[in-house]
C-alpha beads as a LAMMPS data file, in Angstrom:
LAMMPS data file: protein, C-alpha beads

60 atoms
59 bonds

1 atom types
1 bond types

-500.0 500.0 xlo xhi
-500.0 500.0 ylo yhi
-500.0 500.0 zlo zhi

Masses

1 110.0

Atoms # bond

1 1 1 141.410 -390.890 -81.254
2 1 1 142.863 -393.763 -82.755
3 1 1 144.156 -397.108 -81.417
4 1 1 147.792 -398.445 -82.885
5 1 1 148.699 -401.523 -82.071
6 1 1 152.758 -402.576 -81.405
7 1 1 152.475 -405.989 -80.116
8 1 1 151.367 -409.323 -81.606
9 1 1 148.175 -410.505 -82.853
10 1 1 145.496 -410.674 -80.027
11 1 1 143.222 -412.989 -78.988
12 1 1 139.583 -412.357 -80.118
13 1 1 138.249 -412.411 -76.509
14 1 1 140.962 -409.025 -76.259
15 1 1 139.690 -407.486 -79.226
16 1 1 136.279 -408.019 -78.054
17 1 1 136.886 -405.917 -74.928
18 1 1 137.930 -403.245 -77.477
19 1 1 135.572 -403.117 -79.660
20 1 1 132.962 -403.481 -76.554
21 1 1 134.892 -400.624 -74.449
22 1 1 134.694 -398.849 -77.484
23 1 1 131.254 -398.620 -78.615
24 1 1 130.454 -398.002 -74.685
25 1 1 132.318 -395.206 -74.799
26 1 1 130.288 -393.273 -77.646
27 1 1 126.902 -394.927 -76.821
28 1 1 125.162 -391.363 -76.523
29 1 1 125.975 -390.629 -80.317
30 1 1 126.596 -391.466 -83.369
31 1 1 129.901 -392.529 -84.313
32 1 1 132.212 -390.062 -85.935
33 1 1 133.562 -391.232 -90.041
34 1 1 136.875 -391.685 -87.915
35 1 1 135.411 -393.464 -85.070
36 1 1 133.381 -395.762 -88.032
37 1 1 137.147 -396.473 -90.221
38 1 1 138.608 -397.504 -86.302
39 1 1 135.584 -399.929 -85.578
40 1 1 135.469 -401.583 -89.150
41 1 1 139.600 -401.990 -88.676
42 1 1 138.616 -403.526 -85.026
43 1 1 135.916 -405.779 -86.203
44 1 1 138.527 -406.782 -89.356
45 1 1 141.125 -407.626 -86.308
46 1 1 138.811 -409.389 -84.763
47 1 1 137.332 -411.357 -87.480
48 1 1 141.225 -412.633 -88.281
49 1 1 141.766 -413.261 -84.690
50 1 1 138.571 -415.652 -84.465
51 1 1 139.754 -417.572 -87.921
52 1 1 142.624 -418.776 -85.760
53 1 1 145.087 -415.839 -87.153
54 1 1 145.514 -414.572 -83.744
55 1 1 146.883 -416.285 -80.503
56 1 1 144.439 -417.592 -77.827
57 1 1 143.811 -416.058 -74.496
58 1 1 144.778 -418.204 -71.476
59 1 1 142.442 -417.908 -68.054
60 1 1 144.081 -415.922 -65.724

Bonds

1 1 1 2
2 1 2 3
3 1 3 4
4 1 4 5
5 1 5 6
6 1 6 7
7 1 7 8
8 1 8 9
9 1 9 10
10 1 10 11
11 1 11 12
12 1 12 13
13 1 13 14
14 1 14 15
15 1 15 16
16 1 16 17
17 1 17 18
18 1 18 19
19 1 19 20
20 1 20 21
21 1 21 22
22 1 22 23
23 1 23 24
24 1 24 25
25 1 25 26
26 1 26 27
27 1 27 28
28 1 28 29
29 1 29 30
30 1 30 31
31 1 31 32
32 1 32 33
33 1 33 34
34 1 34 35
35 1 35 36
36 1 36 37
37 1 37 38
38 1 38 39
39 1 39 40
40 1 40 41
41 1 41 42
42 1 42 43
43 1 43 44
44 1 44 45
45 1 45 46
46 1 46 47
47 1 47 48
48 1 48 49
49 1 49 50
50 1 50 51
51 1 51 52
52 1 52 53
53 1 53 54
54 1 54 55
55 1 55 56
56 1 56 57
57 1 57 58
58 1 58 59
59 1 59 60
């Protein structure tokens, strides 16, 4: 199962959730070579989103 996104950069707090949500979701195994490629690309989004590539999250 993979995770496209459509819309603009995120905010790293966003990704965050993602990555956490995802992990949480496969914390009784180990993770699949897909599941590994989709966590590396989420950590990669993230990393960009915390060098101030991606927007910033406003309190709702």
């Amino acid at each position: 199962m993979s995770h496209t996104r459509t819309a603009g950069p995120a905010c790293p707090e966003e990704i965050n959730h993602a990555i956490r949500s995802f992990l949480a979701a496969r914390s009784s195994r180990a993770l699949t070579g897909d599941e590994r490629q989709e966590y590396a690309r989420l950590r990669t989004e993230w990393l960009a989103a915390t060098r101030g590539r991606g927007r910033y999250c406003t309190a709702a």
